[in-house]
C-alpha positions as CSV (number, residue, x, y, z in Angstrom):
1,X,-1.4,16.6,-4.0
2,X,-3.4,14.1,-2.2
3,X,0.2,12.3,-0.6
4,X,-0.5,8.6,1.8
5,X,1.5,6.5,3.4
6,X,2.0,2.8,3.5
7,X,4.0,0.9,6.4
8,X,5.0,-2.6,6.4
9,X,5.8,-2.8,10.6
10,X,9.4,-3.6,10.1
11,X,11.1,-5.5,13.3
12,X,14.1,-3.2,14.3
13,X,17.3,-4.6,15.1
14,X,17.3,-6.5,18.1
15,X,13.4,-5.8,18.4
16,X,10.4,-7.9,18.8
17,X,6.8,-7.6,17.1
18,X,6.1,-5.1,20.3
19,X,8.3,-2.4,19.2
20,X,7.2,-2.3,15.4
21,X,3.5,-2.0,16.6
22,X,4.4,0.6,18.9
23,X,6.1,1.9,15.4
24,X,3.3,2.1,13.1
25,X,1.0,3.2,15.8
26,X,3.4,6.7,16.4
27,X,3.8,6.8,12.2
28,X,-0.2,6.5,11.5
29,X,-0.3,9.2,14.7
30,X,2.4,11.4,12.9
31,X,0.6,11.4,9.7
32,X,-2.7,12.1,11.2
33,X,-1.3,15.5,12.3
34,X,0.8,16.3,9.5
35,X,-2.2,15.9,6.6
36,X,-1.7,12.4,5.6
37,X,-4.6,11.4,3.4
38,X,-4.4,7.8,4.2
39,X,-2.5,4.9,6.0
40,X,-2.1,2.0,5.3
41,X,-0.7,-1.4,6.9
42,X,0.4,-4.8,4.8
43,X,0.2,-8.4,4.7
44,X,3.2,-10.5,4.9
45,X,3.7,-14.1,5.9
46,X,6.3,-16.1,7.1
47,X,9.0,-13.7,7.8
48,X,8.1,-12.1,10.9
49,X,11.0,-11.5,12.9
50,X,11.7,-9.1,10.4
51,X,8.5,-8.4,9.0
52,X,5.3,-7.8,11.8
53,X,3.0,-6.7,9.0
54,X,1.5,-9.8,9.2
55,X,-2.7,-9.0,9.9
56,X,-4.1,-5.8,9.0
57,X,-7.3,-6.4,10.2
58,X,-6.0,-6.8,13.6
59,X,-3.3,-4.0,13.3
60,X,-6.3,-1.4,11.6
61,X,-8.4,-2.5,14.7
62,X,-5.9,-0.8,16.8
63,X,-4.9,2.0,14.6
64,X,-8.4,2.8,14.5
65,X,-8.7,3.3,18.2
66,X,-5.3,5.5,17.8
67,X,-6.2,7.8,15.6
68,X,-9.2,10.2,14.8
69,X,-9.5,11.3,11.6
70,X,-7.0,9.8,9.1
71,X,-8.7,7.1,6.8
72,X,-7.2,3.5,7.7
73,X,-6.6,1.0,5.1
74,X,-5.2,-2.5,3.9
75,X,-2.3,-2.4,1.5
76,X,-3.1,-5.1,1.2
77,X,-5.4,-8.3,2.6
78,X,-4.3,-10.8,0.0
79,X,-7.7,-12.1,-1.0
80,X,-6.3,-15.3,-2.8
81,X,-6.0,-16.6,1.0
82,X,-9.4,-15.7,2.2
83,X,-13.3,-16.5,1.8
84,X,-15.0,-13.3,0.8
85,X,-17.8,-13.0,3.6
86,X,-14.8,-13.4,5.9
87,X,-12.9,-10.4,4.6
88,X,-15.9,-8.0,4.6
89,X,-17.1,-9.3,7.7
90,X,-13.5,-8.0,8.6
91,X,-14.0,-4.4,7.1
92,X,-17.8,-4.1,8.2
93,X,-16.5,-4.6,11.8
94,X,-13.1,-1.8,11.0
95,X,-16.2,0.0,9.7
96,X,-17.9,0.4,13.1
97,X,-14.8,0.9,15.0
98,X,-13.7,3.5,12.4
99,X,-16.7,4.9,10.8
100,X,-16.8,6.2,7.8
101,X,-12.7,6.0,7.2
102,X,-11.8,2.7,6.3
103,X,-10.2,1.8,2.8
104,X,-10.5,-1.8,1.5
105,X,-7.6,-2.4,-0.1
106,X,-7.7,-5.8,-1.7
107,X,-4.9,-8.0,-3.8
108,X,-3.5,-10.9,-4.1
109,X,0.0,-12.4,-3.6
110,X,1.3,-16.1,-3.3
111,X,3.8,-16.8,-0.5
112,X,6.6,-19.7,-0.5
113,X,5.2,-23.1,-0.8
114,X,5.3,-23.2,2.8
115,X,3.6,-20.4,3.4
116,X,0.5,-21.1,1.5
117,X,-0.2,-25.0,2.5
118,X,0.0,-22.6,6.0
119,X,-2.7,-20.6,5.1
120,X,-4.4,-23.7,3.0
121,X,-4.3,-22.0,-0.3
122,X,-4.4,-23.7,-3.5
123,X,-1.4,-22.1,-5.4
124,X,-3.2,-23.0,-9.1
125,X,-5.9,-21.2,-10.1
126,X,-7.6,-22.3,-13.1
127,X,-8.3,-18.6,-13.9
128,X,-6.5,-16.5,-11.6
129,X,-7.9,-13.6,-13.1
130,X,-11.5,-14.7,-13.3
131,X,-11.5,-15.9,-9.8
132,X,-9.7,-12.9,-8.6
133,X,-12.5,-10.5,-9.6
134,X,-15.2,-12.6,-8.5
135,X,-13.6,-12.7,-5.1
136,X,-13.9,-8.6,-5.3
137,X,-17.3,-8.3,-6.6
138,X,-18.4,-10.7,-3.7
139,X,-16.8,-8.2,-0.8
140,X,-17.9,-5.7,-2.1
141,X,-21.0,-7.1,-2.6
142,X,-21.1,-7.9,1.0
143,X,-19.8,-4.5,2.1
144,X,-22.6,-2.4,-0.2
145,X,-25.5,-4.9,1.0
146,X,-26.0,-5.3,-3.0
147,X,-27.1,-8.7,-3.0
148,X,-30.5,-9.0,-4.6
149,X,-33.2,-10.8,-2.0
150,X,-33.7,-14.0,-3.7
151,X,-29.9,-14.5,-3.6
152,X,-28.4,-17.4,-1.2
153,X,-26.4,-14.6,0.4
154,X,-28.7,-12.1,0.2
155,X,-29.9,-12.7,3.9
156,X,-26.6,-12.5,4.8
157,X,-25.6,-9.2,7.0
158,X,-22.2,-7.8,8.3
159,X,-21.5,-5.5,11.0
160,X,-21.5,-1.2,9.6
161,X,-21.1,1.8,11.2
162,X,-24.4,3.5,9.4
163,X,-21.9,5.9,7.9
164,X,-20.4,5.3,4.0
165,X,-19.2,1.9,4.2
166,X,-15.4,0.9,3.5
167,X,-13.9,2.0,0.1
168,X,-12.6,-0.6,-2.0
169,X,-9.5,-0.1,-3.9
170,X,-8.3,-3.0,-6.0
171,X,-4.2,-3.2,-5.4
172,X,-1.7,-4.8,-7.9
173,X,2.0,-4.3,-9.4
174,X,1.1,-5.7,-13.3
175,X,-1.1,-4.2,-16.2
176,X,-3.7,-7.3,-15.8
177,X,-4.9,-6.0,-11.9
178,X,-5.3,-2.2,-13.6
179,X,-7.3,-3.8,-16.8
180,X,-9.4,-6.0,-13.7
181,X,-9.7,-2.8,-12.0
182,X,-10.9,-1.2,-14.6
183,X,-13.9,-3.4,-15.8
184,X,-15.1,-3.2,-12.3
185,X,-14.9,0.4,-12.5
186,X,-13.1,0.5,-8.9
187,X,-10.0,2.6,-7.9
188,X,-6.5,1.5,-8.1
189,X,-3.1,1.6,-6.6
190,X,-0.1,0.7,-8.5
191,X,2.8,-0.6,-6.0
192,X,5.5,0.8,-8.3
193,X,8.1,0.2,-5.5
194,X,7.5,-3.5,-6.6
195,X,7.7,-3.3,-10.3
196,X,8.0,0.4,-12.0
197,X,8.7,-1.0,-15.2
198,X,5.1,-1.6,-15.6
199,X,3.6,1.1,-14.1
200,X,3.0,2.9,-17.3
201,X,1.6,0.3,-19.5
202,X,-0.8,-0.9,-16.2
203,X,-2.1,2.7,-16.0
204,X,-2.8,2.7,-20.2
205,X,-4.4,-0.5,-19.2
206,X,-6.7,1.1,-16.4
207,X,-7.7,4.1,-18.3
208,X,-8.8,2.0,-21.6
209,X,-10.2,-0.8,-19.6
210,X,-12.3,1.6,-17.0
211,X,-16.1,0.8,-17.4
212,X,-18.4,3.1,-15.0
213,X,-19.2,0.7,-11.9
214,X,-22.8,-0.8,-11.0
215,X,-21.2,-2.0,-7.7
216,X,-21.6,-0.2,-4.7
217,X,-18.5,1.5,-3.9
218,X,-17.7,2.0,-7.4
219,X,-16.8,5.1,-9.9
220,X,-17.9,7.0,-12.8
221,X,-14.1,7.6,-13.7
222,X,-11.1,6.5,-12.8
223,X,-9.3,7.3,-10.1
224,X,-5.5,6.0,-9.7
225,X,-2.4,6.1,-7.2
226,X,1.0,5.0,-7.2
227,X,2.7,4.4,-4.3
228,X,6.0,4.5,-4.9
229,X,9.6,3.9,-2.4
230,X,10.6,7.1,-1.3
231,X,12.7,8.7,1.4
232,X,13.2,12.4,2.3
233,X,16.0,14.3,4.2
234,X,17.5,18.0,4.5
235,X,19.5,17.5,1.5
236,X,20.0,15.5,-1.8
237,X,23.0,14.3,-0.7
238,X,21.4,12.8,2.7
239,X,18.8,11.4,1.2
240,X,20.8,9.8,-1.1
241,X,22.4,7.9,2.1
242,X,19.2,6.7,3.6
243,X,18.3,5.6,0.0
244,X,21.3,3.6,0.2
245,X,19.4,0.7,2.7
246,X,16.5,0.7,-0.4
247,X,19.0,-0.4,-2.8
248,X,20.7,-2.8,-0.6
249,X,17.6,-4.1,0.0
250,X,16.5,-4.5,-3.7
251,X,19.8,-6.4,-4.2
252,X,19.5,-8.9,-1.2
253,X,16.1,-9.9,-2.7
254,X,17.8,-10.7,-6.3
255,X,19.9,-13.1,-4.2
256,X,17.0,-14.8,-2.5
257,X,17.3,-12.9,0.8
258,X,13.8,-11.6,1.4
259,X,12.6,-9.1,4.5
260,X,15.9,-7.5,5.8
261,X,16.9,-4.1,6.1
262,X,20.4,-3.4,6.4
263,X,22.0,-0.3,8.4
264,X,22.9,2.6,6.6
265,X,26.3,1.6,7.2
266,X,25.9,-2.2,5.8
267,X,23.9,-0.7,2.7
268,X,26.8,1.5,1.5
269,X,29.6,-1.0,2.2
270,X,27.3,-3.6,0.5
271,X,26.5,-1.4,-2.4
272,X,30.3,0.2,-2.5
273,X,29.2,3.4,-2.3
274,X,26.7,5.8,-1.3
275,X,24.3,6.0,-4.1
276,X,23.9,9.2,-6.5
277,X,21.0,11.5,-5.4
278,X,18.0,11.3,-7.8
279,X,18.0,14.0,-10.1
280,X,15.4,16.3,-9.9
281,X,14.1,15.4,-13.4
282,X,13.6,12.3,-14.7
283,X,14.3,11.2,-18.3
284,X,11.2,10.0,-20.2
285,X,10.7,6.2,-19.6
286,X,12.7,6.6,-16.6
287,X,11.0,4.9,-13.0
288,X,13.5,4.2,-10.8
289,X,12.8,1.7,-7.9
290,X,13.2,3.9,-5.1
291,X,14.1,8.3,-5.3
292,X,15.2,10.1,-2.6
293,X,16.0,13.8,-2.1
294,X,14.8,16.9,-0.5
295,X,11.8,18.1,0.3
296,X,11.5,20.3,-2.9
297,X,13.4,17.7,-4.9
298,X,10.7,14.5,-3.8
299,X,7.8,17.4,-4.2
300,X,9.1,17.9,-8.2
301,X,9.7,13.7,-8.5
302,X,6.4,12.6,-7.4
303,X,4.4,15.5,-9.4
304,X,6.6,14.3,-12.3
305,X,5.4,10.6,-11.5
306,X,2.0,11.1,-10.8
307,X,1.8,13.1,-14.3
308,X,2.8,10.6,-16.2
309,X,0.6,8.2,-15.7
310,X,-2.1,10.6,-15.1
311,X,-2.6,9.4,-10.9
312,X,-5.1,11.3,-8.4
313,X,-3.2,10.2,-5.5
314,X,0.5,8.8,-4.6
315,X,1.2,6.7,-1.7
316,X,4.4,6.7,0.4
317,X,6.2,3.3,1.2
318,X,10.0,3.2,2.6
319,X,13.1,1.2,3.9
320,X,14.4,2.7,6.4
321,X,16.1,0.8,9.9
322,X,15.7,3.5,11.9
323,X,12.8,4.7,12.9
324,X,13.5,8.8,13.6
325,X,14.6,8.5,10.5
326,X,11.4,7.4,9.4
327,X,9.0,9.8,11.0
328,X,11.4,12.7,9.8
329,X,11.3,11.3,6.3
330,X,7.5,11.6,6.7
331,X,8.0,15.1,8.3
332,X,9.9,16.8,5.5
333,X,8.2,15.6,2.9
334,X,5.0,16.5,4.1
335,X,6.2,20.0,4.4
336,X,7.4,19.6,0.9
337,X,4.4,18.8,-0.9
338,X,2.7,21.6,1.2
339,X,0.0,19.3,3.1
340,X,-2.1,21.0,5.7
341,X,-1.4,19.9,9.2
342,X,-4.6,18.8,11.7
């Protein structure tokens, strides 16, 4: 199983931005050697003392100097916020610092009010959807050079490596990104950690939607992954524990607290409990939030997963406080699913 990783560069307790830098950079490191297909960083805004996941292309610029082999990717720029040139301007240059291993993760995501008059983004679309996937076909346009000569961009150039140019995936958590995915014929990732309840129906939606691509960059079938909150440990039963901050998480955010991560400690007195380990088999219909569990336990979950909707890939994202915890998360479950270390 093709098995990726996705990290948000959360501020540890008592930290600065400094230290969760210093974090992804050992984590993308880490996965590099243990077989890690891909990693890649986020976009938030607004909340970053607790959240330094604020730039990608800044944070990939540095990654890419870090690191050797691993692709590099956005997960992802939020496009609403951006001009299109900009954005592959962005990759093309990630391109030549990176060649040939840079994944163009693109999505879209509206912050608080306050957030987007910061960025100076009109929150009202006429069409989101129709403006959405002309913002895609425009960087990728850009990226692929597939502007036709007598275009008004078509003298326009952006900075490449001379190897395959980035891959654009088109990101999303509802059916209607996997049916816009589709009819541009592009690959997809599913954040399931965000809504699983949909994760089947946006798949269906992918699969009946797909038409083969004329952009460059594009497939001739689908190609899917779900990246999904999970954490690994020695045991179920330890898992379960670390699990616990997920949950605690999940339910600060129905209250309107957004972007902490409690201790283990906090999460279980908040929760009153430590939560049941996942069970090794899922019921049909079944998509929990977040699993834990063992290394053969999270190797049997995310085949189960990645079956049912019929993914290529799965992706990796986490709340954990602590860091070793983190990076031995990463470690077990990469000996799990059997990935081949570099």
């Amino acid at each position: 199983m093709d098995l990726s990783i996705v990290d948000l560069s959360p501020v540890p307790d008592g930290g600065m931005a400094r230290e969760a830098y210093a974090n992804t950079v050992e984590a993308a490191q880490q996965a590099e050697r243990l077989g890690y297909s891909r990693f890649w960083v986020a976009e938030h805004h607004g909340m970053a003392d607790t959240l330094a996941g604020t730039t990608p292309e800044v944070l990939l610029g540095h990654l890419a100097a870090e690191t050797d082999s691993i692709r590099l990717g956005s997960g992802a720029v939020l496009l609403n916020h951006y001009s299109p040139f900009k954005v592959a301007e962005i990759f093309g240059a990630l391109d030549g610092l990176a060649p040939g291993r840079i994944d163009a993760g693109l999505g879209r995501a509206n912050g608080s009010p306050a957030v987007d008059r910061a960025l100076g983004t009109e929150r009202h679309a006429r069409n989101p959807d129709e403006d959405h996937a002309e913002k895609i076909e425009a960087v990728v346009s850009h990226l692929y050079d597939d502007y036709p000569d007598d275009h008004p961009y078509g003298d326009l150039e952006i900075p490449r490596s001379g190897e395959e140019p980035p891959a654009p995936w088109v990101l999303g958590s509802s059916p209607s990104s996997a049916a816009l995915a589709g009819e541009l014929g592009l690959p997809y990732c599913f954040a399931a950690f965000i809504r699983p309840q949909f994760a089947v129906h946006a798949f269906e939606e992918y699969h009946e939607q797909f038409q083969p691509s004329q952009l460059g960059g594009g497939i001739d079938e689908p190609h899917g992954m779900v990246a999904v909150n999970a954490v690994c440990a020695e045991t179920d039963e330890k898992a379960a524990r670390l699990r616990a901050m997920a949950e605690a998480s999940y339910k600060r955010m129905e209250r309107g607290v957004v972007g902490t991560t409690p201790s283990v400690e906090e999460a279980i007195e908040e929760l009153g409990g430590v939560p049941e380990p996942t069970p090794a088999t899922l019921d049909d219909g079944e998509w929990p939030r977040a699993i834990s569990g063992s290394p053969e336990t999270l190797d049997g979950l995310l085949e189960q997963l990645a079956d049912r909707v019929g993914a290529d890939e799965m992706m990796i994202q986490h709340v954990v406080a602590d860091h070793e915890d983190a990076l031995r998360s990463h470690e077990l479950l990469a000996d799990g699913v059997g990935l081949t270390a570099r």
